[in-house]
N, C-alpha and C positions, 0 to 999 in steps of 0.2 A: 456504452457506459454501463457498468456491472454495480447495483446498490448492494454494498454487504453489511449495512447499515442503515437506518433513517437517515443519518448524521456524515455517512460515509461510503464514496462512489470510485470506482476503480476505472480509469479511461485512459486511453490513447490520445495520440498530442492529435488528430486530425480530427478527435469533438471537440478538442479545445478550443479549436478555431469556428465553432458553430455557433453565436450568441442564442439563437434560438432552443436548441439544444440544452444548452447550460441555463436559460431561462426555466424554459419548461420542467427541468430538472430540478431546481430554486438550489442553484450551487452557490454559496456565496466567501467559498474559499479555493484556492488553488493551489495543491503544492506539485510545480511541476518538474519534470527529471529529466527532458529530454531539452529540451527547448525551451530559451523565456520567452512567456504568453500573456500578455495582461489586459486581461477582456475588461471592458469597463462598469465598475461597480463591481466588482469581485474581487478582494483582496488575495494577492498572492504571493507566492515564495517559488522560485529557482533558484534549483540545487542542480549543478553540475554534476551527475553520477553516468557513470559509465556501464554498459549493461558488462555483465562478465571478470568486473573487476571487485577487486575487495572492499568492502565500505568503511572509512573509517568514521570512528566512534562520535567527532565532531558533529559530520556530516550529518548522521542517524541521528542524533539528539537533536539539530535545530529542525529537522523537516518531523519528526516524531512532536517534537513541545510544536510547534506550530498548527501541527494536524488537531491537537489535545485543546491550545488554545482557544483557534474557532470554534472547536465543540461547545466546548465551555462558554462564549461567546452566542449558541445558539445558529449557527452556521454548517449547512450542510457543506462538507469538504471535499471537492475531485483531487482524487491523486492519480497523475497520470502521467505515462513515459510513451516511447514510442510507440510501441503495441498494445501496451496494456498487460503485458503478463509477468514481466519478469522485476523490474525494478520498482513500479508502481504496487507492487504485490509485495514486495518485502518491506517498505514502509506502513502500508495497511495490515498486516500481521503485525508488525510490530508497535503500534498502535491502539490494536485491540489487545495484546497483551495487558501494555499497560494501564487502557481505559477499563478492560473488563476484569484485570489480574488472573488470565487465563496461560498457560506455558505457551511455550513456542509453537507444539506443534497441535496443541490447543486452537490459537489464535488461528494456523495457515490450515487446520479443518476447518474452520469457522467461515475462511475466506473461500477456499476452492469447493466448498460444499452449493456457493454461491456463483464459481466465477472458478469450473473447472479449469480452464487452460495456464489460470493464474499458479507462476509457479518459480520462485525467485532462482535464478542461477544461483549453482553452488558455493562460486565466489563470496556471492551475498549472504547467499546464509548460512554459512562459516563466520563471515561477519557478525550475523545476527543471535549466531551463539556463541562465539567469543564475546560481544559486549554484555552479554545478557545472562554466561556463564553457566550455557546451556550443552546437556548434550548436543555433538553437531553429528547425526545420523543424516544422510542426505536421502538413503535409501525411505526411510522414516519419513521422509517430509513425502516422497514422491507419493507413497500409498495413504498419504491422508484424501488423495480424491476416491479409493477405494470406500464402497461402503462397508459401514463399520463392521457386519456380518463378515466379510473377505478377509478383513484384517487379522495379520495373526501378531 
């Protein structure tokens, strides 16, 4: 489990099944993407997403407002897909865009400066710059784990 937040944790469906784990963590939200998980005393959301395929705009808005709502509510949030890199990462970017008002690829430095391996397939984030109306550079998103000195 990767905190890229106080408020926000990037994990894999096999912490989700760790009550101890998510205790000690004081997770008290779940929005999960792989598999429905529902630890008790942890309020949660599953969303059906598919790793590698295109998101649509629905889908993004209710697991994004959910992530925003617990915040809001005072609830640390795990979001988390099978491995933890790919689908569970393009909701936490997208996320901290809108909590922080940071760009896209703003948000997925913010995330992989934290939680390198974190790295949405391109599918996704095509998605996440179509809905958001963003350049979709994919090359761009890859060297946000460069540090910022590398970057040209």
């Amino acid at each position: 489990m990767q905190p890229i937040r106080p408020w926000l944790l990037i994990g894999k469906y096999r912490e989700t099944l760790d009550s101890d784990l998510l205790a000690r963590a004081q997770v008290g939200a779940l929005l999960h993407l792989a598999a429905r998980v529902e630890p008790p005393d942890i309020t949660t959301l599953y969303l059906p997403v598919e790793d590698g395929e295109p998101l649509d705009a629905t889908t993004l808005r209710r697991g994004v407002d959910f992530i925003l709502a617990q915040r809001a509510a005072g609830k640390t949030v795990l979001v988390a897909c099978g491995a933890g890199i790919s689908r569970s990462t393009t909701f936490a970017i997208a996320a901290l865009k809108e909590a922080e008002g940071l760009s896209l690829l703003g948000a997925a430095r913010a995330v992989r400066r934290l939680h390198a391996n974190g790295l949405p397939h391109m599918a996704l984030w095509s998605s996440l710059c179509a809905h958001y109306g963003e350049p979709d550079d994919y090359m761009a998103l890859i060297r946000t784990a460069e540090p910022e000195s590398e970057q040209g």
